[in-house]
C-alpha positions as CSV (number, residue, x, y, z in Angstrom):
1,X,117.0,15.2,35.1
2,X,119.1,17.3,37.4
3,X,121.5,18.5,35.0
4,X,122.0,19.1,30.9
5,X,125.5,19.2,29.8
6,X,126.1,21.5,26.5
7,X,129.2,21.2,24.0
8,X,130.5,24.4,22.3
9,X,132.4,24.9,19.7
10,X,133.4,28.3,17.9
11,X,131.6,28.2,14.3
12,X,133.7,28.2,11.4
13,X,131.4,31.1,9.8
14,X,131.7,33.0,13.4
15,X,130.2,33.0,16.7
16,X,129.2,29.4,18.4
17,X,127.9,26.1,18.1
18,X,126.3,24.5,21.5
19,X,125.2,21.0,21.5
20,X,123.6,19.0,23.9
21,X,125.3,15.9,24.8
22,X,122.0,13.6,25.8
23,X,119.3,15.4,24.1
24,X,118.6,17.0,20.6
25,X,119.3,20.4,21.4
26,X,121.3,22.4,19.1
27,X,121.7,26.4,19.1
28,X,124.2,28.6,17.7
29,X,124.8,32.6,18.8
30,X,127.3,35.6,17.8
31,X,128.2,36.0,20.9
32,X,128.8,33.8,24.6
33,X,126.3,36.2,25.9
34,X,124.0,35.5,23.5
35,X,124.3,31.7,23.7
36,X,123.8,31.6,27.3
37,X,120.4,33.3,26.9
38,X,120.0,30.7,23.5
39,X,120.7,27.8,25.5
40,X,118.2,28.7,28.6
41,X,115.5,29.3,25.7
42,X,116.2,26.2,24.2
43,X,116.1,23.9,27.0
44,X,113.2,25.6,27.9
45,X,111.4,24.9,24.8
46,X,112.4,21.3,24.7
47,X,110.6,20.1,28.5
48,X,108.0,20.4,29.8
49,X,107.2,23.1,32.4
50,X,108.7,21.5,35.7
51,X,111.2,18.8,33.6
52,X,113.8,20.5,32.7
53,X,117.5,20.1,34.3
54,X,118.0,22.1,37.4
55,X,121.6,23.1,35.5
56,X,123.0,23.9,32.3
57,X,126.7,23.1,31.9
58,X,128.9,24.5,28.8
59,X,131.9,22.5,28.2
60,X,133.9,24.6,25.9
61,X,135.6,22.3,22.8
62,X,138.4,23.6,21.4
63,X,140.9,22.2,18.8
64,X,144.2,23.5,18.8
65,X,146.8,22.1,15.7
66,X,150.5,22.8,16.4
67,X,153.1,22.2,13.6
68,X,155.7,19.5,14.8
């Protein structure tokens, strides 16, 4: 696997959500800081030594509603 593609979302109770898209991975942090260094540790935890992507993408989700 070459590369792991993450979806974030802002939590409704604060901070982020990041999912990954073709693996059960799931973290949430305060902060984006803080998920970046979540997200390494959980992809991390998930292969094995060696199987892991070679890069982590975060693909920022964001719902907007405007009143028509």
């Amino acid at each position: 696997m070459s590369e792991i593609i993450f979806l974030v979302e802002e939590s409704p109770e604060g901070g982020f959500e990041a999912r990954a898209a073709s693996a059960s991975i799931y973290t949430e942090a305060d902060t984006l800081a803080e998920l970046r260094t979540m997200v390494r540790d959980a992809v991390a935890c998930h292969f094995e030594s060696g199987a892991g992507p070679k890069l982590i993408r975060l693909h920022f989700v964001r719902e907007e509603i405007l009143a028509a």
